[in-house]
N, C-alpha and C positions, 0 to 999 in steps of 0.2 A: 870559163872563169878560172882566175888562178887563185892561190891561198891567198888571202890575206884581202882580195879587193872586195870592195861592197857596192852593190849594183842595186837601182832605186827603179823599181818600175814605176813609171807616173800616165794615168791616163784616166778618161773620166768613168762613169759608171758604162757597163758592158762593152768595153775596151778590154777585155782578157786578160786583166792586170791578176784576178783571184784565180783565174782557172789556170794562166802560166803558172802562178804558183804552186796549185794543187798538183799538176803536173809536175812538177820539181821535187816535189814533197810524195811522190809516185802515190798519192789520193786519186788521180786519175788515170788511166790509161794513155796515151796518144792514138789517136784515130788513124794517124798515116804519118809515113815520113819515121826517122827514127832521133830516140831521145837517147843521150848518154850522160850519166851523173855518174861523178867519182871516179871517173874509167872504165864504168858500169853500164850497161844496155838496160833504159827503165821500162821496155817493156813488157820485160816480166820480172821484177823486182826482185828480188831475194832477199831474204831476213837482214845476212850482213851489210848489204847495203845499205836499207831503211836505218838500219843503227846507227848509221855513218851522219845523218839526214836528222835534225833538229827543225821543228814543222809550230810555229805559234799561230795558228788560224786567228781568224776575228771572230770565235764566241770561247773563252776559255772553258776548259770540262775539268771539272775535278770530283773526287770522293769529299762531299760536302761535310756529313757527320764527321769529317775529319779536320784536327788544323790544321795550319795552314804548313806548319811546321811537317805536321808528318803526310802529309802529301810531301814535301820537298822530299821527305827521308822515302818515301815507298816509290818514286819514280826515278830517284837514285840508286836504289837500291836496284830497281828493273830493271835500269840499263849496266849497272853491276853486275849484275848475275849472266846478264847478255852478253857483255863482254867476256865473260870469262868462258862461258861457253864457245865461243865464238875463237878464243885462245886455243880451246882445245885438253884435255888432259894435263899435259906436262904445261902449261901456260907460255908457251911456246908464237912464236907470229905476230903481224901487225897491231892486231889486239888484245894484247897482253897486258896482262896486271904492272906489270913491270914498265913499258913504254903508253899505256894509255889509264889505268884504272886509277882512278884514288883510294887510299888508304879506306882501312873496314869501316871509318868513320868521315860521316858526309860534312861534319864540321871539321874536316882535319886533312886538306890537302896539300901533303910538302911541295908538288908538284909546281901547284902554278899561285897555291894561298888564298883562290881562290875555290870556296863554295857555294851549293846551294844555299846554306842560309846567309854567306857572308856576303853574296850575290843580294840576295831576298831583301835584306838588312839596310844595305846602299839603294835599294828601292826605296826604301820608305815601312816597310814592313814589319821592320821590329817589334816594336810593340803589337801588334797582333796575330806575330804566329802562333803564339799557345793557345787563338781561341778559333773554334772551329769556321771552316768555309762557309755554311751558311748563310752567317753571318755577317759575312763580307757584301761588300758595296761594288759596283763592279767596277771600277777601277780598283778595289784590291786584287780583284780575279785579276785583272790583266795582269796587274803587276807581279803576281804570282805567276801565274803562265810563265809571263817573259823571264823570269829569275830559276824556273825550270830549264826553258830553253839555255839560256846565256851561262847556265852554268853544266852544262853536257859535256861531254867532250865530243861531239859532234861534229866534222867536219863542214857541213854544209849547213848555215842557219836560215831559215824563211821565216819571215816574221809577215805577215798582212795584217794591213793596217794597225802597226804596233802601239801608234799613240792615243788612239781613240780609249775614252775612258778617263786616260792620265791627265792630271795638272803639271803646271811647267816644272815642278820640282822632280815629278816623276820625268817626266819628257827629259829634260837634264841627266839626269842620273841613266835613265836609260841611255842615252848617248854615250856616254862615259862606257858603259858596261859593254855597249856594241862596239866601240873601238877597241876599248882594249882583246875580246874577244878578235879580234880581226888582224890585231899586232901578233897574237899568239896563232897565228895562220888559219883561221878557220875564214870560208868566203859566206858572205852575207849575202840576202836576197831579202830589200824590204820593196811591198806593196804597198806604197801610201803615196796621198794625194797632200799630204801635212809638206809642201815645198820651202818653208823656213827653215827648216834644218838639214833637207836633202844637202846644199853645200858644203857641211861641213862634215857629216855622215858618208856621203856617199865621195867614191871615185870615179862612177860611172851612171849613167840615166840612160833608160831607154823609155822614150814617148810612144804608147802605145794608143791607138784610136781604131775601131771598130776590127780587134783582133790582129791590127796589122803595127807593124815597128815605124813609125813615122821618125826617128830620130835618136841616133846611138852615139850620145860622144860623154866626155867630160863634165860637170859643172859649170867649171868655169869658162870653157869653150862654148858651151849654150849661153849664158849669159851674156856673154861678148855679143850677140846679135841684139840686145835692148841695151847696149849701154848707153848713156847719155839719156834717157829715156823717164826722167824721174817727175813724178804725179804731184805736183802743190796742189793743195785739194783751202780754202778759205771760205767760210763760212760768213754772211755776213747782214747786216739788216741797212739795206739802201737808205740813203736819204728820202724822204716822203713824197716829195716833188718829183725827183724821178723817178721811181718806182710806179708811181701812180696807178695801188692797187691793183697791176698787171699779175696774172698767174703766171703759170710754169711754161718757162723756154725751155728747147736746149741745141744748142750749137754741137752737134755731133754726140751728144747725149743719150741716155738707155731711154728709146720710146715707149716702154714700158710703165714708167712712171710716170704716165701721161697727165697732158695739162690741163685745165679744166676747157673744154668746149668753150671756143669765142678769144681764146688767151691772144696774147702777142709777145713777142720775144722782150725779154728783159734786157736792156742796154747794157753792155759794158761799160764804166767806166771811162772817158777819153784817157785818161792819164794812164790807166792798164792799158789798153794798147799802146801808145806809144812808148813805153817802154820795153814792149816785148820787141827781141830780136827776126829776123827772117826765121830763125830754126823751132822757135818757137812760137805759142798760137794757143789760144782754147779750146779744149778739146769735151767740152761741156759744161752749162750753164743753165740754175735750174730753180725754181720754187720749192716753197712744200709741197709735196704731193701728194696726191689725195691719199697712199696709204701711208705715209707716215703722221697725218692729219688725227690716228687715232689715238697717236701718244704726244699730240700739240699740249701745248701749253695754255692758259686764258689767251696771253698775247698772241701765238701764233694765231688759235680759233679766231680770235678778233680780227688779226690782220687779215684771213681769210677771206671775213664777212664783210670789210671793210670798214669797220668800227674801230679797229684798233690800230697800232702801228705797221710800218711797210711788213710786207714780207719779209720772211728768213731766203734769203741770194745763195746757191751755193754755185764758186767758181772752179774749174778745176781746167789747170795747167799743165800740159807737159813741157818739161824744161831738161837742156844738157844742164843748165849750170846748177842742176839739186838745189839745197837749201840756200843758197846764194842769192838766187831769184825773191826771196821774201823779205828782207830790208825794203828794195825801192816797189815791192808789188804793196805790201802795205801799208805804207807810205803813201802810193798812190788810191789808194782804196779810202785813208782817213782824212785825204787831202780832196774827195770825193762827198766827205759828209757818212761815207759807210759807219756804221758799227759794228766791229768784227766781233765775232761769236768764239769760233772755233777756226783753227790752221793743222792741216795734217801734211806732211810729207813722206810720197812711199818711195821707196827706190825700186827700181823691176828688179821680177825676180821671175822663177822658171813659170809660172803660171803665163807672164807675158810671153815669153819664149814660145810656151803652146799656141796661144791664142792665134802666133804671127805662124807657124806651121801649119795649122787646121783649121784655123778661125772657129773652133770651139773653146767656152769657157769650162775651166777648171773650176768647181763652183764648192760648197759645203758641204750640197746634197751629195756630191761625190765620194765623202766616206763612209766608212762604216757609220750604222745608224747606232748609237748608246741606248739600249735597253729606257722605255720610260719608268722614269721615278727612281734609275740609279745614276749618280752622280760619284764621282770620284769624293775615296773620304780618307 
């Protein structure tokens, strides 16, 4: 890696996404083969090195009896003091008070204006560093962690699974904090499976699946293999005649959400097909399903039982022409007698890219698991 790029490992659960990291973060040893960070041989690490090396694992550790405030100042301070040793007597070398430290004061760096707490603060954090960790909710811990890490002067930052915890304010903020960190030359190494914002974060992905690199390029050079690729998803309740109390289809559909035993496929519409082009086509079509049946409504329960109105229909299209396609699809759906419910459109994005390399999904359960009964606060 060179300064400045940011490299997104993405792959599912035991794809080697957290151990590459630990590895990088010299947490582990390498077993064979040789490893080099900073210039450095991580096979037997050395102090100066590790100091170089910014590490935010996925469970934050902090001195809880303490704020949150002076945890920032007491792990400032540590790599303070390491620095200067590391300077040497006369403060002399690469890490020097002079070319790398900030001022005796961790809210006061001319250097780059950025600190720990000024870091902390753009997190979200203000208002409760005075009160102690404790306290804290574990999206504060995170945010705290990351406002550690992002404000080091670290060469090499590892973040796993850095957004887990966070709400999109934090998720934001933290973005912001990781680029500009990345402008001021430090290289990035995030482990996360959060591919909404890999684009615009990262400059590099590596797809990793059962310990092996399945895929090393760009963003937007992975992306280019699903373009044209966009999901119209319509939700909708058939006319009652056609419908004729049929349960769950599906046309290329997840068989998991299986249909009720004796079912027969749900008709499409005449008028949706004939308005879809050769390039595109249904790519699933579907009832309620029995588990979504536990959070039905009276009418859907009804429809079920056949007492009440038709089923809830969900359609799902892929189309090059994205949102273009929903004028005359729903059009055609109302000129059906449908009543639409709900319309989503996704665009692809790197989780399709996987799927079309491995034929594995990149799924929820694939991140970091959030501590129960804390929630970001």
């Amino acid at each position: 890696m060179e300064a400045g790029e940011r490299l997104a490992l993405i792959g599912p659960n035991g794809s080697g996404k957290t151990t590459l990291a630990r590895l990088l973060a010299t947490d582990l040893s390498p077993s064979g083969g040789e490893l080099y960070l900073l210039g450095e041989s991580a096979r037997r690490p050395t102090p100066e090195l590790r100091r170089r090396i910014g590490y935010a694992g996925d469970r934050p550790i902090h001195w809880e009896p303490l704020t949150g405030a002076e945890n920032l100042r007491f792990f400032w301070e540590v790599g303070r003091s390491r620095r200067h040793e590391a300077a040497g007597p006369e403060g002399e070398g690469p890490l020097s008070r002079s070319s790398t430290s900030p001022s005796s004061d961790p809210d006061d760096d001319s250097r780059s204006g950025r600190t720990p707490l000024s870091v902390a603060r753009s997190l979200g954090l203000g208002p409760v560093l005075d009160e102690p960790v404790s306290r804290y909710s574990f999206g504060m811990r995170r945010r705290l962690l990351l406002s550690e890490v992002l404000a080091s002067r670290a060469q090499l930052l590892l973040f796993d699974e850095p957004t887990v915890g966070l709400d999109p304010s934090g998720v934001a903020a933290f973005g912001q904090e990781l680029l500009e960190r990345a402008r001021e030359g430090a290289a990035v190494v995030l482990a996360t499976n959060e591919v909404r914002e890999v684009p615009d974060w990262a400059t590099r992905v590596l797809f990793l699946s059962e310990g092996r690199v399945v895929a090393d390029d760009a963003p937007g050079s992975l992306l280019l293999r699903v373009k044209g690729r966009t999901l119209v998803t319509v939700r909708f309740r058939a006319r009652d005649e056609e419908a004729g109390g049929k349960a769950e289809a599906g046309l290329g559909g997840d068989p998991s959400e299986g249909a009720d035993e004796g079912s027969e496929p749900a008709p499409v519409p005449p008028g949706v097909l004939a308005l879809l082009r050769d390039d595109e086509s249904p790519v699933g079509q579907d009832h309620t399903s029995r588990r979504a049946s536990l959070e039905e409504g009276p009418d859907e329960r009804g429809a079920r039982s056949g007492t009440g109105p038709s089923p809830l229909v969900t359609l799902r299209v892929q189309t090059p022409r994205g949102a273009r396609l929903l004028p005359p699809l729903l059009e055609a759906l109302l000129d059906s007698g449908a009543e639409i419910q709900d319309v989503r459109v996704r665009e692809p994005d790197l989780r399709d890219v996987f799927r079309e390399l491995t034929g594995k999904e990149l799924t929820a359960d694939d991140r970091g698991a959030e501590p129960p009964g804390r929630g970001d606060g």
